[in-house]
C-alpha positions in Angstrom: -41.2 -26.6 -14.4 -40.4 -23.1 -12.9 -37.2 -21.1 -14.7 -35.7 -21.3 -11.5 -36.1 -25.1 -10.9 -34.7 -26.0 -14.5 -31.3 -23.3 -14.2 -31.2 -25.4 -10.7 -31.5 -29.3 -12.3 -29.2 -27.6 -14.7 -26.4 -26.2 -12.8 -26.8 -29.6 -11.0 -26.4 -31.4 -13.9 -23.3 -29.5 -15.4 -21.6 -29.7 -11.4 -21.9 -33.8 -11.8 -20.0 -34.1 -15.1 -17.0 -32.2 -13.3 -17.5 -28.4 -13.5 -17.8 -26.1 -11.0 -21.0 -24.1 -10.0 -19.1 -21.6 -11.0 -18.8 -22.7 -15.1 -22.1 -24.0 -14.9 -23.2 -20.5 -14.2 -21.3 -18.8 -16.7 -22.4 -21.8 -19.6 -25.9 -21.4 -18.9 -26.0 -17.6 -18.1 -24.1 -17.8 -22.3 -27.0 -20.1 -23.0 -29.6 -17.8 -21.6 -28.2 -14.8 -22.5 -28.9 -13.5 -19.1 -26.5 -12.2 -16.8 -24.3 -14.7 -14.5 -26.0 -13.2 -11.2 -29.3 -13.5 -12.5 -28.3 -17.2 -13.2 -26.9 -17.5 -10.0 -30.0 -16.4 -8.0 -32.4 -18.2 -9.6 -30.4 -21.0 -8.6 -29.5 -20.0 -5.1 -33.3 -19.0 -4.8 -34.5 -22.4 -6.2 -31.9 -23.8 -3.7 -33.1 -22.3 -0.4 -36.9 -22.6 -1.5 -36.2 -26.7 -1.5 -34.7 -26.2 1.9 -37.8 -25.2 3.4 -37.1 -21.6 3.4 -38.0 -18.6 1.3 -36.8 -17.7 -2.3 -35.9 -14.4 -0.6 -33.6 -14.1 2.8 -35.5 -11.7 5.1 -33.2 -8.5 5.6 -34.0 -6.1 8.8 -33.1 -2.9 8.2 -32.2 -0.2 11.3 -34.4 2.6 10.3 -32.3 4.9 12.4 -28.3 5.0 14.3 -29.4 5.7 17.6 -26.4 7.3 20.0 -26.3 3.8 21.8 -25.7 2.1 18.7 -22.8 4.2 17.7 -21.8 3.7 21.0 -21.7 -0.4 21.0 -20.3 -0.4 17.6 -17.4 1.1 19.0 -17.2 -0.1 22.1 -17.2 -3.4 19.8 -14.8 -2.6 17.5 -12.0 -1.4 20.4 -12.6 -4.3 21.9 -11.6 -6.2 18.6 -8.7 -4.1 18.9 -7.6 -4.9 22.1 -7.7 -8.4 21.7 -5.9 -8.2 18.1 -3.3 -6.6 20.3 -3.1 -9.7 22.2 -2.8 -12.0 19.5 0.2 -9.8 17.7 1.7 -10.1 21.4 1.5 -14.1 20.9 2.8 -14.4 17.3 5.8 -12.2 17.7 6.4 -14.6 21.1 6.3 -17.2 19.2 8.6 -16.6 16.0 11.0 -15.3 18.6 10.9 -18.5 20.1 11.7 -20.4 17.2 14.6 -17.5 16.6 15.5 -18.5 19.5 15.7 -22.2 19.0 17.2 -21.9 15.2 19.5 -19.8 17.0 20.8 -22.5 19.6 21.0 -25.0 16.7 23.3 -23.9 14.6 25.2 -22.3 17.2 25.9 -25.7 18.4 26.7 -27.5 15.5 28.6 -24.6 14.2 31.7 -25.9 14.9 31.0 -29.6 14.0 29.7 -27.9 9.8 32.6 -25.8 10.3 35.4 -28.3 10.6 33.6 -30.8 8.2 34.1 -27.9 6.0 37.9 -27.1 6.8 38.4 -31.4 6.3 36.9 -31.2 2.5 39.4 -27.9 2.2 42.5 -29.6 3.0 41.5 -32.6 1.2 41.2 -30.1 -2.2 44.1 -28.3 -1.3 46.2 -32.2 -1.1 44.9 -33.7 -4.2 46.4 -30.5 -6.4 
């Protein structure tokens, strides 16, 4: 049994009594006197090797920015912008709406609370 397949049967094992992966990391990166992080890709590792992939995600690196990147990248990121703009637009339109509506309600049962109120004062005011 590989290091990686018995932190993963362990972690496993650990996460069914009630832990979280988290814990389990931390007990058996104490245990092993490794690092959480290494515990946690040997685990992760283990995990992704079952699933039919490799121990290590493939990473592509750019080698180089090329003026149309640059370009796209911001093009991408006003664009972001613009539509963030958008959605501020449609939140402040809505908490004015409800403004709006908390507004209308107690402006129409203002007087109803406020004679209610007044009632209760004379009441006081008869029984002293």
């Amino acid at each position: 049994m590989s290091k990686a397949q018995e932190v993963f049967e362990a972690v496993n094992a650990i996460v069914e009594k009630g832990e979280t992966k988290a814990n389990a990391f931390r007990q058996l990166a104490e245990q092993y006197g490794q690092p959480v992080d290494s515990v946690r890709g040997s685990y992760y590792g283990y995990s992704r090797k079952q699933a039919g992939g490799t121990s290590r995600p493939r990473r592509t690196k750019r080698r180089e920015t090329t003026p149309a990147d640059a370009v796209e990248v911001a093009v991408d990121a006003l664009t972001r912008s613009i539509e963030s703009i958008d959605h501020e637009i449609e939140a402040a339109k809505e908490r004015a709406e409800e403004a709006a509506a908390e507004y209308e309600s107690m402006k129409a049962s203002a007087d109803e609370r406020k004679e209610t109120i007044q009632k209760k004062i004379d009441t006081l005011k008869s029984d002293a």
